[in-house]
N, C-alpha and C positions, 0 to 999 in steps of 0.2 A: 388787714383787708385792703386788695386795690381800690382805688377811687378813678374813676376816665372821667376825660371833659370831651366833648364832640370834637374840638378844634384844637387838641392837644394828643402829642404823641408819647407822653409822659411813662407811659406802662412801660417803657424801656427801664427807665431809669425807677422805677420804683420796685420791679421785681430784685433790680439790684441791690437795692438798701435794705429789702426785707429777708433776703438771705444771709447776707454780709452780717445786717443785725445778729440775727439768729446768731451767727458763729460769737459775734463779739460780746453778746453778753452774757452768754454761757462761758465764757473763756476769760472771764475778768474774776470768776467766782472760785471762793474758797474749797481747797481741798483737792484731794490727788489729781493732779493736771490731765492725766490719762482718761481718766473717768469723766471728765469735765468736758474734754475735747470728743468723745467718745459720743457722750451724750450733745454736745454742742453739733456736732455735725448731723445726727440722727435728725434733730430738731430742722436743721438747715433742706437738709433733703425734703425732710416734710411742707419746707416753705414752701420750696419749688412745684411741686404736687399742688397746693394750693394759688402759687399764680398761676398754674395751669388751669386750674380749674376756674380762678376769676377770668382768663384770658376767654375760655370759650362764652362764658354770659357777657364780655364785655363784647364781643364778637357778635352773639345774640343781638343783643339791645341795637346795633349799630356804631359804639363807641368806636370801632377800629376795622378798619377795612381787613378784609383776607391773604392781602400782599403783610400787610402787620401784624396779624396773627399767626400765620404761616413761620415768619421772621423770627418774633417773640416767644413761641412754643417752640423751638427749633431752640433758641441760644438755654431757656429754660434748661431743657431736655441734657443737653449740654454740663451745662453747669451743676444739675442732677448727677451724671455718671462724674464729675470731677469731685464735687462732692464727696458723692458714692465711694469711690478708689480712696479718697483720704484717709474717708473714716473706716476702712479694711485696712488704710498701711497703721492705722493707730491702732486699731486691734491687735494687728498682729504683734505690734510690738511690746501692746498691752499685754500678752498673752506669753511671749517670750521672757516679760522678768518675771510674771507671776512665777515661771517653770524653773526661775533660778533658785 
């Protein structure tokens, strides 16, 4: 969950950590790496979706002005489709030994 202060611009840097996370703790975990990575990214894209959705209540409330929200849903959105693209080249190649 994000957290905004009025006089802090922080929401940059915390949708960071909370996706990053997602990858890195799925990705320290036992068992077929493919699987792990697979599912780690799923989770990761979900983070994104959910700063998106803190970004517009932090928006609401007044936490961040529109030139920041604007900014921050933009780099999300971003980082979404990068995401996104990873966890398909892992598929695929997940999908490629299974056929061996």
């Amino acid at each position: 969950m994000l957290e905004f202060s009025a006089a802090s611009s922080r929401p940059k840097t915390i949708c960071t950590v909370r996706t990053g996370g997602s990858i890195a703790a799925l990705w320290q975990r036992p068992g077929p790496m493919s699987w792990w990575a697979t599912t780690a990214l799923v989770i990761a894209k979900g983070s994104c979706a959910e700063v998106r959705s803190q970004l517009y209540v932090a928006l609401d409330c007044g936490y961040i002005t529109q030139q920041d929200f604007d900014g921050i849903v933009a780099l999300a959105q971003e980082v979404a489709k990068i995401v996104g693209g990873l966890r398909a080249s892992v598929q695929r190649q997940r999908d490629a030994v299974a056929k061996d």
